[in-house]
C-alpha positions in Angstrom: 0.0 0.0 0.0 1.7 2.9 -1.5 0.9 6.6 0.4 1.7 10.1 -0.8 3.5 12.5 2.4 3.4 16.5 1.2 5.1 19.2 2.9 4.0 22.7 2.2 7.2 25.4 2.0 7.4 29.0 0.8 10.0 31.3 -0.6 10.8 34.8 -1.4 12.6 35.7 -5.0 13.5 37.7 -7.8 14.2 36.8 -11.5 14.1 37.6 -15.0 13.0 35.7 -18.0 15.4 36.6 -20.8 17.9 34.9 -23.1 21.2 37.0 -23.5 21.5 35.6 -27.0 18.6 37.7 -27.9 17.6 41.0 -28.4 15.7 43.1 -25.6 12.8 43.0 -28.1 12.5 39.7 -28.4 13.4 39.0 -25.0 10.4 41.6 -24.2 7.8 39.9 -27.5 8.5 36.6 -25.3 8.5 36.9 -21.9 6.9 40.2 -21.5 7.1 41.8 -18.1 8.8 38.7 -16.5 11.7 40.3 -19.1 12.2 43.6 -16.9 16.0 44.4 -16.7 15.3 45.2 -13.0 13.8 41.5 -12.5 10.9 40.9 -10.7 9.6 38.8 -7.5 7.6 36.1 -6.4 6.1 34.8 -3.2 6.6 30.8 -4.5 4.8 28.4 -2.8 6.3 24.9 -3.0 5.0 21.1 -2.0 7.3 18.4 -1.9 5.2 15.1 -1.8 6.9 11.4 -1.4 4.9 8.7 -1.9 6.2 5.0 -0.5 4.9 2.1 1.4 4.1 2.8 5.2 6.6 1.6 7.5 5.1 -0.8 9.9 7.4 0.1 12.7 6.8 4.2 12.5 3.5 4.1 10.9 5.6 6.9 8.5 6.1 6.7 4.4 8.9 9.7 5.7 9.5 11.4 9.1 7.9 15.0 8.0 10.5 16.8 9.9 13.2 15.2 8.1 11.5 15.9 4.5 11.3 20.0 6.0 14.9 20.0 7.2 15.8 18.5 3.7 13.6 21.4 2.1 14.8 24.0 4.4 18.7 23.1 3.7 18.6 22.6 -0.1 16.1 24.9 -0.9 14.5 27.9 1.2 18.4 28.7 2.4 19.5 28.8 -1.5 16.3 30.8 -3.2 14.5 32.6 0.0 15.1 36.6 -0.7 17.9 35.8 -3.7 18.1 37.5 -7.4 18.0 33.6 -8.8 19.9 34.9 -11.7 22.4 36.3 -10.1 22.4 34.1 -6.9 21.8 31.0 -7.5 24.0 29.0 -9.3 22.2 26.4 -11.2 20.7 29.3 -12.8 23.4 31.3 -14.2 23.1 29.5 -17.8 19.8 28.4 -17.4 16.6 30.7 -17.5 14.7 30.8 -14.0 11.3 30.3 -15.1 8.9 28.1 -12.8 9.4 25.1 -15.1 13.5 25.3 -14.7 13.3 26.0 -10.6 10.7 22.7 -10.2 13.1 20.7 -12.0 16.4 21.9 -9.8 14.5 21.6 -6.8 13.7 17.7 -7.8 17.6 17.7 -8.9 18.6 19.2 -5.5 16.7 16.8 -3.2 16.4 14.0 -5.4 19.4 12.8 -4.0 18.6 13.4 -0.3 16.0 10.8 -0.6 15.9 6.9 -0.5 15.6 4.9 -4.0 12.5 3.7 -2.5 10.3 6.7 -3.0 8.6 8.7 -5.7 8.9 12.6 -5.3 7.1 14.8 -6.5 7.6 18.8 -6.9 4.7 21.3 -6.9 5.6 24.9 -7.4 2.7 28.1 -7.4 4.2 31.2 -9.0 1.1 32.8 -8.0 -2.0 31.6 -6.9 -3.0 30.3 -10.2 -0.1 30.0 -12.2 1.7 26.8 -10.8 4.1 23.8 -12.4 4.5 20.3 -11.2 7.4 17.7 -12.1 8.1 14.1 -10.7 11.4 12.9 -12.8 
């Protein structure tokens, strides 16, 4: 019997959406605002879920407060109140849009976790606008 654990987490940041290799008016016909030289921010909203078989001894697929010490480690200390463009290194070649910080968050704590369980990244942008990715 397979169960799915989430933790909700939140961060702070700033970005822009923009490819050097183009011009600011394509960069601007793409992206639009998310383009703004001067970046932009977000108040991201992110669920990690892992989904396993229940251990019989803890009752737990995965002890919650290790998952949020994981998530607080790898991610909310990286992107909380950071220019992701700027700050972050997995995005200094690669564009920061919701899509590309789901997938490094999966990449960042992918690795943290036991073979054994299927994880599962939600990220909101905003309220509505919101990406998920599972590897």
């Amino acid at each position: 019997m397979k169960v799915t654990v989430s933790r909700k987490a939140h961060f702070n940041a700033a970005h822009r959406l923009y490819r050097s290799d183009w011009s600011d008016e394509k960069n601007e016909a793409i992206f639009g605002k998310c383009s703004n030289p001067e970046y932009h921010g977000h108040n991201y909203d992110l669920i990690v879920s892992v989904r396993g078989e229940i251990d019989p001894e803890t009752g737990y697929v995965i002890d919650l407060k290790v998952l949020k010490d994981l998530i607080r480690s790898k991610v909310e200390e990286r992107f909380d109140h950071k220019n992701l463009n700027t700050q972050v290194a997995e995005f200094k070649n690669l564009n920061p849009s919701a899509e590309n910080i789901a997938v490094v968050i999966y990449h960042l704590l992918r690795p943290e976790l036991e073979d054994r369980y299927h994880l599962k990244i939600t990220l909101y942008e905003t309220p509505r606008n919101f990406v998920e990715y599972e590897g």
